[in-house]
N, C-alpha and C positions, 0 to 999 in steps of 0.2 A: 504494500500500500504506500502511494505518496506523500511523502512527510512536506512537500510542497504544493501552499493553496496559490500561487501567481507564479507564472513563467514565461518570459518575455523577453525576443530574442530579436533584437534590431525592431522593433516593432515602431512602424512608421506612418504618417497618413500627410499627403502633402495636400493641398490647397492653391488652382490655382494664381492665386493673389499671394505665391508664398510661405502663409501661415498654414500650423499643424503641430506636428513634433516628426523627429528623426531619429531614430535608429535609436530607441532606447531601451535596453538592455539589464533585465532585476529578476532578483527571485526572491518572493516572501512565505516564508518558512507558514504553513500551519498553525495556525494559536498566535502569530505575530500581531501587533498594534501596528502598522507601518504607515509615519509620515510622510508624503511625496509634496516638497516643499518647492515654492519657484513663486518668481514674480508673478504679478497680473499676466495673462494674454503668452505665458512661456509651453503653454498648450499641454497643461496637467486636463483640461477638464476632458480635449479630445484624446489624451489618450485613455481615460478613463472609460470614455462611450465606448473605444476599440475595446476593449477588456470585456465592458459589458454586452457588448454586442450590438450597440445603436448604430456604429457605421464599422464600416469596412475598411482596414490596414491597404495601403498604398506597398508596401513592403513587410519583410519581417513576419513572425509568427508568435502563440501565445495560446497560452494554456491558463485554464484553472480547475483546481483539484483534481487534475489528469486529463480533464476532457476540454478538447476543441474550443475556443474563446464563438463567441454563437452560437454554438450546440444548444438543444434543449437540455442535456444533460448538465452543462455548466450554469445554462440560466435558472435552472431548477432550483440551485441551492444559491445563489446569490440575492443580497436585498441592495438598493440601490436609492441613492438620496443624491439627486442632481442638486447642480448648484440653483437653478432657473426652473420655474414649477407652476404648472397651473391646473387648480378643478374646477369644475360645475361650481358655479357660485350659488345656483339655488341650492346648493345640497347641502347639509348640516357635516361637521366635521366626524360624526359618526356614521353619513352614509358614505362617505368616501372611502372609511376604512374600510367598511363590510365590505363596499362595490369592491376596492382592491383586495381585498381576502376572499370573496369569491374567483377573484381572477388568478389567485393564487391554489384554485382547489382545496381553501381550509375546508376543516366540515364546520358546518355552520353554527354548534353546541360550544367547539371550542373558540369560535371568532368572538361570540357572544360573550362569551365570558372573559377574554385577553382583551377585549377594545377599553370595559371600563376600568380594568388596572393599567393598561398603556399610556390612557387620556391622563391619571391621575399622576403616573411615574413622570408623566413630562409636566405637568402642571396646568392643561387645560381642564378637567376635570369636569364639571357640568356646561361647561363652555361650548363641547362638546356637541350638545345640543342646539348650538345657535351656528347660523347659514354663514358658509364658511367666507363670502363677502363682506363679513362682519370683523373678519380676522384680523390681527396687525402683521407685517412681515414675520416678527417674530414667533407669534403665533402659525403661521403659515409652515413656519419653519419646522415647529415642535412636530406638526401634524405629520409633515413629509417624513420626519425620521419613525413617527409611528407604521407609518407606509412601510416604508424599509426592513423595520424588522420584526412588522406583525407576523408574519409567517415564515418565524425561527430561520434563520436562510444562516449557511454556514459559514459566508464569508459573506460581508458588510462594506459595499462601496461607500463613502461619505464625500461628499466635494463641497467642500467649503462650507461646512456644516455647521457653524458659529457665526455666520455673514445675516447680520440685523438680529441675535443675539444679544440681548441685557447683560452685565456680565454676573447673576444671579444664575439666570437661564441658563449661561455658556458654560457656566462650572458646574449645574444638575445635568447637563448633558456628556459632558466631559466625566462626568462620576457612572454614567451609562453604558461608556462607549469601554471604561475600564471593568465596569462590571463583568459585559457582552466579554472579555479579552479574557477576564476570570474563569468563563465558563469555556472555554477553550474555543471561541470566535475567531475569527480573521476579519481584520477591520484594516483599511486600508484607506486613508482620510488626504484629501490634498487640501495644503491649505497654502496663503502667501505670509500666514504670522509663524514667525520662527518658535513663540510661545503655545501655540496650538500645536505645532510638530513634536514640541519636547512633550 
């Protein structure tokens, strides 16, 4: 069995205006917390999408927990917190999880019962209940990472996961993301603050 959950080998997507990333080259161990640090626009978030499978490598190739970077197999056990996000604004921040926990195949006893400890762990808690147009960024934000890891996924993409973050909020999520790494997670987070990498 693979003792590594990311592997990535020249992994490239060019753009043509240029921008993208090149040829980059990591391997993160299973159970790792791993920082992918870089300025704005240094193309952390497109190589993230290549990992998860939103677009397609220009070069290079890439693995997670052995299988094919796109595969069903790899996206199976991945949960994914883009930097940039939008839902249904008529919808309450509790149908969105369900709609995404349906789209993950939970069964429905156990969605029901994870939505209102996940709401309360991030701190929207009855808020919950109100039309998620009513959110603040930060708010918006808490919701996405309940997206991410309502359906226990084994490795945790986060991009920029503290962007419009209180810093109350930033440090119960920060306490989250070390907890998920406790339970033997692969959380793999880009950010541009060198304090969110440490």
């Amino acid at each position: 069995m693979s003792v590594t959950a990311i592997e990535a080998i020249g992994l490239t997507k060019e753009y043509s205006n240029g921008r993208g990333c090149r040829e980059v080259t990591i391997t993160v161990g299973k159970g790792e917390a791993f920082g992918f640090l870089g300025p704005n626009g240094a193309g952390k978030s497109t190589f993230v999408k290549m990992l998860v499978g939103l677009i397609n490598p220009t070069a290079g190739s890439a693995t997670l927990l052995g299988h094919r970077i796109g595969s069903l197999e790899a996206k199976s056990q991945i949960g994914y917190l883009p930097e940039l996000y939008r839902y249904q604004e008529w919808l309450t921040g509790e149908e969105v999880i369900k709609l995404h926990a349906r789209l993950c195949k939970m069964e429905r006893s156990a969605a029901d019962q994870r939505i209102p400890e996940l709401l309360e762990i991030v701190g929207i808690g009855r808020r919950g209940r109100d039309r998620v147009k009513n959110y603040s960024k930060g708010m918006m934000m808490r919701l996405n990472f309940i997206r991410a890891i309502m359906h226990d996924p084994t490795l945790l993409f986060l991009d920029e996961p503290t962007a419009g973050l209180d810093p109350v909020n930033a440090r119960k999520l920060k306490d989250i993301v070390l907890s998920l790494k406790a339970q033997g997670k692969t959380v793999f987070l880009t950010t541009h603050r060198m304090e969110d990498a440490d």
